[in-house]
DOLO-895145 format. One record per residue (C-alpha): residue number from 1; residue in one letter; x, y, z. Coordinates in pm, 1 decimal, padded with zeros to 6 digits. Example, Ala and Ser with C-alpha at 12.3 -4.5 7.8 and 13.67 -1.06 7.14 Angstrom:
dodo seq->1, type->a, xx->01230.0, yy->-00450.0, zz->00780.0
dodo seq->2, type->s, xx->01367.0, yy->-00106.0, zz->00714.0
END
This chain:
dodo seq->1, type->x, xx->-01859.2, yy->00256.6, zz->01982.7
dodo seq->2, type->x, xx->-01606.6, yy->-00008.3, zz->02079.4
dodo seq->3, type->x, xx->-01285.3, yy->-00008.5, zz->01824.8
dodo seq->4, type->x, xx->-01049.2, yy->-00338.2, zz->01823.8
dodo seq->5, type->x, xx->-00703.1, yy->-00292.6, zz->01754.2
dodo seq->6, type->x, xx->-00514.8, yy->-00589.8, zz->01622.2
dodo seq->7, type->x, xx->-00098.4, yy->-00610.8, zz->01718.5
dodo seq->8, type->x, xx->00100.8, yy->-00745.9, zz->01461.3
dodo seq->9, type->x, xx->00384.4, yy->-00946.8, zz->01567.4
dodo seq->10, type->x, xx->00620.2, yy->-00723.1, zz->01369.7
dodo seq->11, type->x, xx->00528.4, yy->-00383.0, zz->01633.7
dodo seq->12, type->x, xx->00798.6, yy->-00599.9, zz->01889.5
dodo seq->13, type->x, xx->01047.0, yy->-00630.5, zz->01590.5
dodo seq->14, type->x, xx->01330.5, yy->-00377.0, zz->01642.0
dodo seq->15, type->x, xx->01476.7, yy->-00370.0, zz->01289.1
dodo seq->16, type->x, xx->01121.2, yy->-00279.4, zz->01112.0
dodo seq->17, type->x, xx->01199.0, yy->00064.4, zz->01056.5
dodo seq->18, type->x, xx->00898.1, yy->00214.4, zz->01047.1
dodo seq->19, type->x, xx->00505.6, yy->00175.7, zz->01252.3
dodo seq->20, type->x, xx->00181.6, yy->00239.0, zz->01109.0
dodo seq->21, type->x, xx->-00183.4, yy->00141.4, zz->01179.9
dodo seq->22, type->x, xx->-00478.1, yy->00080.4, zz->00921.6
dodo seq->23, type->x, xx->-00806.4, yy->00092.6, zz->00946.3
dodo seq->24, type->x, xx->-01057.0, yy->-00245.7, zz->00937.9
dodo seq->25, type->x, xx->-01101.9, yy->-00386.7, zz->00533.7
dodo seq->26, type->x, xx->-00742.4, yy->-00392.0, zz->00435.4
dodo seq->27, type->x, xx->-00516.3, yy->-00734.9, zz->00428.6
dodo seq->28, type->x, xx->-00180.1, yy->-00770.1, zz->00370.1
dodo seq->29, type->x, xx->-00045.7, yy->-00943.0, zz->00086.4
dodo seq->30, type->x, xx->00259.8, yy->-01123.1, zz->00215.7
dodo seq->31, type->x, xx->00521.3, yy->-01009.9, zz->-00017.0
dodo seq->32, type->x, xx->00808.7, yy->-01250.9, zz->00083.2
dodo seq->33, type->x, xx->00603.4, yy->-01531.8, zz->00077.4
dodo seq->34, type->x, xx->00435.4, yy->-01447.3, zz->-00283.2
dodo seq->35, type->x, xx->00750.8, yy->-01413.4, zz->-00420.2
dodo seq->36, type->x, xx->00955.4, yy->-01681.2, zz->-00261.7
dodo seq->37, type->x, xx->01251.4, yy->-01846.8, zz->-00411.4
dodo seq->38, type->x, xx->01160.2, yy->-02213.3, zz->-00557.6
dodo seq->39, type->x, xx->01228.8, yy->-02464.1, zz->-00340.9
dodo seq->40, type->x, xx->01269.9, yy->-02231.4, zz->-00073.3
dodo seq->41, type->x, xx->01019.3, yy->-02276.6, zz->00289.1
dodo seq->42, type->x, xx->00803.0, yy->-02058.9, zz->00166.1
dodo seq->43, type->x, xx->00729.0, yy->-02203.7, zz->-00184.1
dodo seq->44, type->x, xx->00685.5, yy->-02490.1, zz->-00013.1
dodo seq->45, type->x, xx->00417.8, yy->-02267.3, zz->00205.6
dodo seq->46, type->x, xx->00257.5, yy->-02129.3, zz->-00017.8
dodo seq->47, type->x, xx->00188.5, yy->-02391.4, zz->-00256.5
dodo seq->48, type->x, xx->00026.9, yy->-02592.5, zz->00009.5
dodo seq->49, type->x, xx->-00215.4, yy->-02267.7, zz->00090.4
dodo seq->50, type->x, xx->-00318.7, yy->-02230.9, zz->-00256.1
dodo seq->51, type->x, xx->-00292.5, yy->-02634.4, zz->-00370.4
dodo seq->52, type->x, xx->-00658.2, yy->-02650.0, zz->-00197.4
dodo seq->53, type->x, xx->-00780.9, yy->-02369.3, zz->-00387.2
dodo seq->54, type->x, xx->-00656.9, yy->-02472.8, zz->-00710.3
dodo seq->55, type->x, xx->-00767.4, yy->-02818.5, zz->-00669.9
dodo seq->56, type->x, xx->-01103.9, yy->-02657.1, zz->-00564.4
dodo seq->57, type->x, xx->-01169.6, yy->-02520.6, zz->-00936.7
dodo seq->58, type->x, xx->-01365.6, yy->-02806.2, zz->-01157.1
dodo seq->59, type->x, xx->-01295.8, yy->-02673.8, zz->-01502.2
dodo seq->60, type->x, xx->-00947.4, yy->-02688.0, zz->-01640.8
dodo seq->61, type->x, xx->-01002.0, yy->-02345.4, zz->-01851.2
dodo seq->62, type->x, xx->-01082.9, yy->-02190.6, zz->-01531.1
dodo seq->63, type->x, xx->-00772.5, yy->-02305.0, zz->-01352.0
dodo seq->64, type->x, xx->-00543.8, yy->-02177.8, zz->-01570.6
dodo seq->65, type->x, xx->-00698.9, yy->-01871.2, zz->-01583.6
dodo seq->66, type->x, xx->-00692.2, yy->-01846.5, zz->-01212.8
dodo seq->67, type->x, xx->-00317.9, yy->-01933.0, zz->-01218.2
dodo seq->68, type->x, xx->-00214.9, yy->-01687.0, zz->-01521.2
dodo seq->69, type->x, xx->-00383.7, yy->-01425.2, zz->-01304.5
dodo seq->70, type->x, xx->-00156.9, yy->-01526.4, zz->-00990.4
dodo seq->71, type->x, xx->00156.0, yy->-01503.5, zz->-01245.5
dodo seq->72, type->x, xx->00008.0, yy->-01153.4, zz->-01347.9
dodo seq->73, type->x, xx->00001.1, yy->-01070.9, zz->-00943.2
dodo seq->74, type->x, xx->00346.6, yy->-01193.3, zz->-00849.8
dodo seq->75, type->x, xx->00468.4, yy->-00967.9, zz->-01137.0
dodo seq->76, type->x, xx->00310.3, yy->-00639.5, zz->-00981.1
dodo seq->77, type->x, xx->00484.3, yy->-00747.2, zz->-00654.1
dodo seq->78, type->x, xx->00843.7, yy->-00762.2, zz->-00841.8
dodo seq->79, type->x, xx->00731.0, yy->-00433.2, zz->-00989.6
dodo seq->80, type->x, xx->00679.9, yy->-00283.0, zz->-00631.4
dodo seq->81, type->x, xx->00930.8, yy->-00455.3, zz->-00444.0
dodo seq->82, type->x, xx->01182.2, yy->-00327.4, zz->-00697.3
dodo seq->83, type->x, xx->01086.3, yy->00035.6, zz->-00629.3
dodo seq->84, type->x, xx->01128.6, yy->-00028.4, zz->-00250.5
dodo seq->85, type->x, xx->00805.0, yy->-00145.3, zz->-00148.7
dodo seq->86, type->x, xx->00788.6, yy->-00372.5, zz->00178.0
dodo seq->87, type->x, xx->00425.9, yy->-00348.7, zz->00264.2
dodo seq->88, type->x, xx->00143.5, yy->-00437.2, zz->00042.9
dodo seq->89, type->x, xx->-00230.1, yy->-00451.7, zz->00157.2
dodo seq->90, type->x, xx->-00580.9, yy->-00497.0, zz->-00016.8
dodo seq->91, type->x, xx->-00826.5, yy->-00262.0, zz->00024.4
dodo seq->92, type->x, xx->-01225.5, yy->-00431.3, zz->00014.8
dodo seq->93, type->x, xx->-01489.6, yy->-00174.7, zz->00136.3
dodo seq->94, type->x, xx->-01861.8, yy->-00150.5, zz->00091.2
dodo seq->95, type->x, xx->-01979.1, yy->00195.9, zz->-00007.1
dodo seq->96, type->x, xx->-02248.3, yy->00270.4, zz->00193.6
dodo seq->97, type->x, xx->-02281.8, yy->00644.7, zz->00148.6
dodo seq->98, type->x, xx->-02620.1, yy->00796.6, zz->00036.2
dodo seq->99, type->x, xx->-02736.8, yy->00725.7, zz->-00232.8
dodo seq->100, type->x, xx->-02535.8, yy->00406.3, zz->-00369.8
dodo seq->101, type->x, xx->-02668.1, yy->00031.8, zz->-00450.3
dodo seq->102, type->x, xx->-02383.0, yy->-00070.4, zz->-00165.6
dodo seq->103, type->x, xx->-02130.1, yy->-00159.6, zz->-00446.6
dodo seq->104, type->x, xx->-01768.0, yy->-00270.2, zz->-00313.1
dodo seq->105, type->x, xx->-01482.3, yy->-00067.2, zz->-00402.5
dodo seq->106, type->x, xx->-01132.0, yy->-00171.2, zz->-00414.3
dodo seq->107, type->x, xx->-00801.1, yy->-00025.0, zz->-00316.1
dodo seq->108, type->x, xx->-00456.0, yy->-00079.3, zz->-00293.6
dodo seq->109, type->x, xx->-00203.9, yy->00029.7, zz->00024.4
dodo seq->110, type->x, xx->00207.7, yy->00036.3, zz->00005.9
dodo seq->111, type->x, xx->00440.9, yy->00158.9, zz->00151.7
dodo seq->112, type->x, xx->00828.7, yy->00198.5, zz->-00008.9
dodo seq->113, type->x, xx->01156.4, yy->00340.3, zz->00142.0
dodo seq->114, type->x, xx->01330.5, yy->00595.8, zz->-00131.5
dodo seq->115, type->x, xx->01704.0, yy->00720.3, zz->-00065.5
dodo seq->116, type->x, xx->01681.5, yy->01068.1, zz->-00057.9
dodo seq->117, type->x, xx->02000.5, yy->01365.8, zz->-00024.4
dodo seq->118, type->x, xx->02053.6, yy->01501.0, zz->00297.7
dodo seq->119, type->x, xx->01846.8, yy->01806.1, zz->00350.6
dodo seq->120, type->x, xx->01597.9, yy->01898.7, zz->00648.6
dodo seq->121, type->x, xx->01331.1, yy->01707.0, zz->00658.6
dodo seq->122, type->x, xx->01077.1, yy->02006.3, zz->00620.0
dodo seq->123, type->x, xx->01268.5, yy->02075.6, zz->00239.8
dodo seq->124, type->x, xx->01234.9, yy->01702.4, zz->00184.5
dodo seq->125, type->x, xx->00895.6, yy->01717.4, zz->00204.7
dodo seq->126, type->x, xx->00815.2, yy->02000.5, zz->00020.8
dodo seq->127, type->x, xx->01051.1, yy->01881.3, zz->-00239.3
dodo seq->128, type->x, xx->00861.0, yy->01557.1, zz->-00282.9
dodo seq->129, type->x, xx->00569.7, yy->01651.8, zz->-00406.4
dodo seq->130, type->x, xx->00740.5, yy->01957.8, zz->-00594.8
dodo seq->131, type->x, xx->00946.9, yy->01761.2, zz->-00834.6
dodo seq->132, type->x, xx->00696.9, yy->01466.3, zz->-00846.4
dodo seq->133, type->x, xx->00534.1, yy->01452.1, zz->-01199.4
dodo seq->134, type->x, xx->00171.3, yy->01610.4, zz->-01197.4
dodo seq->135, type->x, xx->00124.2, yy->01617.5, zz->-00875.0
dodo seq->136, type->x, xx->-00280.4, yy->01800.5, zz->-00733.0
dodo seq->137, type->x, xx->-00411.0, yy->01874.1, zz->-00458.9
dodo seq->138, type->x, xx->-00037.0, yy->01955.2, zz->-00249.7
dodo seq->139, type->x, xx->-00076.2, yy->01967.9, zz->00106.5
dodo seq->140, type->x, xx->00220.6, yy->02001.1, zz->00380.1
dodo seq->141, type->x, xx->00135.6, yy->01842.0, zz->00712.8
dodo seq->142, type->x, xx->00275.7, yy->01868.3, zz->01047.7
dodo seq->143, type->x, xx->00240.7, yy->01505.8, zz->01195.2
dodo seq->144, type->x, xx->00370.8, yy->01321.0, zz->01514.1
dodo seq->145, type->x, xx->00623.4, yy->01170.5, zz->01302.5
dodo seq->146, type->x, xx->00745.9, yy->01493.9, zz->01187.7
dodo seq->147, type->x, xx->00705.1, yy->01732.2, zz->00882.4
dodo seq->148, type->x, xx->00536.2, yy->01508.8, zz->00545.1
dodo seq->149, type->x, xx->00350.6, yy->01623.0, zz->00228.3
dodo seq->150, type->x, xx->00049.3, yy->01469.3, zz->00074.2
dodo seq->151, type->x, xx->-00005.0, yy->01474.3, zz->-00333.9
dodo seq->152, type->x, xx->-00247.9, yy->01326.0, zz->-00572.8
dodo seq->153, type->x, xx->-00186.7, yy->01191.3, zz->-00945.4
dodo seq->154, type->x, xx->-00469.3, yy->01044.9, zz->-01165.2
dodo seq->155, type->x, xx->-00291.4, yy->00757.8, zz->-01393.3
dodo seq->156, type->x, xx->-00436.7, yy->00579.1, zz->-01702.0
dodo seq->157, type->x, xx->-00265.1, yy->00292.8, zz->-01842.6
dodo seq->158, type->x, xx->-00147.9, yy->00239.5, zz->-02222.6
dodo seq->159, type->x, xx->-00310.7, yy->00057.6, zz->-02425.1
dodo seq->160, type->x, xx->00052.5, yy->-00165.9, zz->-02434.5
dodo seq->161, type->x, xx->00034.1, yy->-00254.8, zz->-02030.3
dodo seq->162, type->x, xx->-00225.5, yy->-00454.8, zz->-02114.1
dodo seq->163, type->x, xx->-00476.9, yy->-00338.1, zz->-01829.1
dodo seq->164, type->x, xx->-00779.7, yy->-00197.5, zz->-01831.1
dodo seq->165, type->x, xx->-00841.8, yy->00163.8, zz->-01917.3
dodo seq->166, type->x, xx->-00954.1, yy->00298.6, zz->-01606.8
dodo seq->167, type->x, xx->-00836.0, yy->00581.9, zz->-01460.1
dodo seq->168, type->x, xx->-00626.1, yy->00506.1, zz->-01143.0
dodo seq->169, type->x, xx->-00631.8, yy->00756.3, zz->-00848.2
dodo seq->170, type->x, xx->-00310.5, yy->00719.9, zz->-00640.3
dodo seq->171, type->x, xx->-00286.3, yy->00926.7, zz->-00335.0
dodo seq->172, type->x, xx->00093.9, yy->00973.9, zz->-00169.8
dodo seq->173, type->x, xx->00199.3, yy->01103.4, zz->00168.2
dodo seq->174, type->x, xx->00538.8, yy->01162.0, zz->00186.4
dodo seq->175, type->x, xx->00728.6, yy->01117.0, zz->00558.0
dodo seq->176, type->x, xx->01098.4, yy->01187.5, zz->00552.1
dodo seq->177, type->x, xx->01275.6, yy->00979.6, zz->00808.1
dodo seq->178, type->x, xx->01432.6, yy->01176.6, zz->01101.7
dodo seq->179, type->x, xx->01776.5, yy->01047.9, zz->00996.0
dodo seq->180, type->x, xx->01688.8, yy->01280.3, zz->00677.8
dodo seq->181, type->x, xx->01841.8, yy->01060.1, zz->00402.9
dodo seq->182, type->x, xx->01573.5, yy->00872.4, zz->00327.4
dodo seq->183, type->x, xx->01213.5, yy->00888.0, zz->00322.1
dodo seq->184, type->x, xx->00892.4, yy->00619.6, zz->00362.4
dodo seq->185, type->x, xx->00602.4, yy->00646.1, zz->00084.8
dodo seq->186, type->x, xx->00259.0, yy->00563.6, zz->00187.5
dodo seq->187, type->x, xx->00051.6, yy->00522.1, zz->-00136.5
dodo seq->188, type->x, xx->-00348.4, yy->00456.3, zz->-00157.8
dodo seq->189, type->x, xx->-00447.3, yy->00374.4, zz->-00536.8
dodo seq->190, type->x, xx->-00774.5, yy->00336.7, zz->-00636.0
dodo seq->191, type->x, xx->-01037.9, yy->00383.8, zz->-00995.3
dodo seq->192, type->x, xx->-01306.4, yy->00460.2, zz->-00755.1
dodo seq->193, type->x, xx->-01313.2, yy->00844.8, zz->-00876.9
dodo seq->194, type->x, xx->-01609.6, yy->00939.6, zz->-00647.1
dodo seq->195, type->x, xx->-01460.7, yy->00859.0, zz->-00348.8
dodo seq->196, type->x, xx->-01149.1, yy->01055.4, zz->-00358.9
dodo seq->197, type->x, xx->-01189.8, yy->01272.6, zz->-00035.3
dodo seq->198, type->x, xx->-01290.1, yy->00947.2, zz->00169.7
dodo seq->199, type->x, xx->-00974.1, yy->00782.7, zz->00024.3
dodo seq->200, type->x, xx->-00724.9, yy->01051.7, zz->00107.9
dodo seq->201, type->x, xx->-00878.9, yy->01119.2, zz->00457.1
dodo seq->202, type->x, xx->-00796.1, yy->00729.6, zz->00511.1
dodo seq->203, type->x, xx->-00457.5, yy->00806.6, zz->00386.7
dodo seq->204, type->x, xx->-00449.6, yy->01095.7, zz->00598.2
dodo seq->205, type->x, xx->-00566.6, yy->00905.5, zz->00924.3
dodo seq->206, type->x, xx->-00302.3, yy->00649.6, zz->00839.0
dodo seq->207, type->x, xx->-00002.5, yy->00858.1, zz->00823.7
dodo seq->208, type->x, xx->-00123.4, yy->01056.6, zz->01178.1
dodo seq->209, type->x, xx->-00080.5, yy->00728.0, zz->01313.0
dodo seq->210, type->x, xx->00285.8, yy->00642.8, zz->01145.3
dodo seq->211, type->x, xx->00585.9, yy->00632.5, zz->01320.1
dodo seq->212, type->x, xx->00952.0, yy->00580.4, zz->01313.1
dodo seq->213, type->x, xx->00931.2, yy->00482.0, zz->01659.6
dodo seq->214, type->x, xx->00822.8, yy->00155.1, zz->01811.8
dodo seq->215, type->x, xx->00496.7, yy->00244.9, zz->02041.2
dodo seq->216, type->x, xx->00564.8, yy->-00030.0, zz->02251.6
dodo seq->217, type->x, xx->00897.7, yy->00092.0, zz->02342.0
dodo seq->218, type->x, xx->00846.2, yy->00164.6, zz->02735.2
dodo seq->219, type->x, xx->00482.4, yy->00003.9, zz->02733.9
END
């Protein structure tokens, strides 16, 4: 089996903080540009990527529906960009285990920074997922990066967010930085229930392959 791996421009950028690597099926929702400033470059941008699209969509009823829902999206963004979050990515996979009609399942990938107080990063860890509210399924991981701690919380939203219903699986895998006063959040949410161990081995796989280091430093 041949694998491809992509470079992102960013891997050469010496102020990112933080590497990582995800597997084929996730794109990245371009925070920064989503949530530009009016008037700004990327407004500008961005309104002539979607000004096709919107023009695309015969039925007035439709369009604004389209648009409301974009509103709706830039909102989550605030919501996670206000927590810390500087990478966003959508998860579209086909489930092609036995048994299945093949359905496509969704997911959604971020990582956030969180200020933490000093302590070794080991205690950091364990701490995360400790004083995290109903946290399952605690594991504490030894990774190339350095000590990290994986937890699992199953979320429903109130009937006042105004979403559906559906039970929400987030998985977290916590990775203290080595300067040990702050820590990176890797977070895989998604409702489909039945695929929980494929999810958090994805997870998993992704923060193996996290680091605070650039890779391509001496390459």
């Amino acid at each position: 089996m041949t694998y491809r791996v992509i470079v992102d421009d960013s891997a050469s950028d010496p102020s990112a903080g933080i590497w990582f690597a995800v597997p084929g099926g996730f794109t990245e929702l371009p925070i920064d540009i989503l949530l530009a400033a009016p008037a700004s470059v990327e407004a500008d941008r961005l309104q002539q990527a979607l000004a096709p699209l919107v023009e695309a969509i015969p039925d007035g009823v439709t369009r604004q529906q389209f648009i409301a829902q974009l509103a709706s999206g830039q909102q989550l963004l605030r919501a996670l960009r206000e927590v810390g979050t500087v990478h966003c990515a959508l998860g579209v996979h086909r489930d092609d285990t036995a048994g299945n009609n093949g359905e496509t399942l969704h997911s959604l990938f971020t990582i956030s920074w969180r200020d933490i107080a000093w302590s070794p990063r080991a205690v950091s860890a364990a701490r995360a997922v400790a004083t995290a509210d109903q946290h399952s399924n605690i594991e504490y991981l030894d990774l190339p990066s350095g000590p990290a701690s994986m937890g699992e919380t199953l979320r429903t939203p109130t009937p006042e967010s105004g979403l559906p219903s559906t039970p929400m699986l987030q998985i977290y895998a916590y990775l203290p930085h080595p300067d040990c006063k702050r820590m990176a959040i890797l977070m895989l949410s998604t409702t489909a229930m039945a695929r929980r161990d494929q999810y958090r081995e994805i997870l998993r796989q992704i923060a193996e392959l996290t680091s605070f280091e650039s890779p391509l430093v001496g390459a």
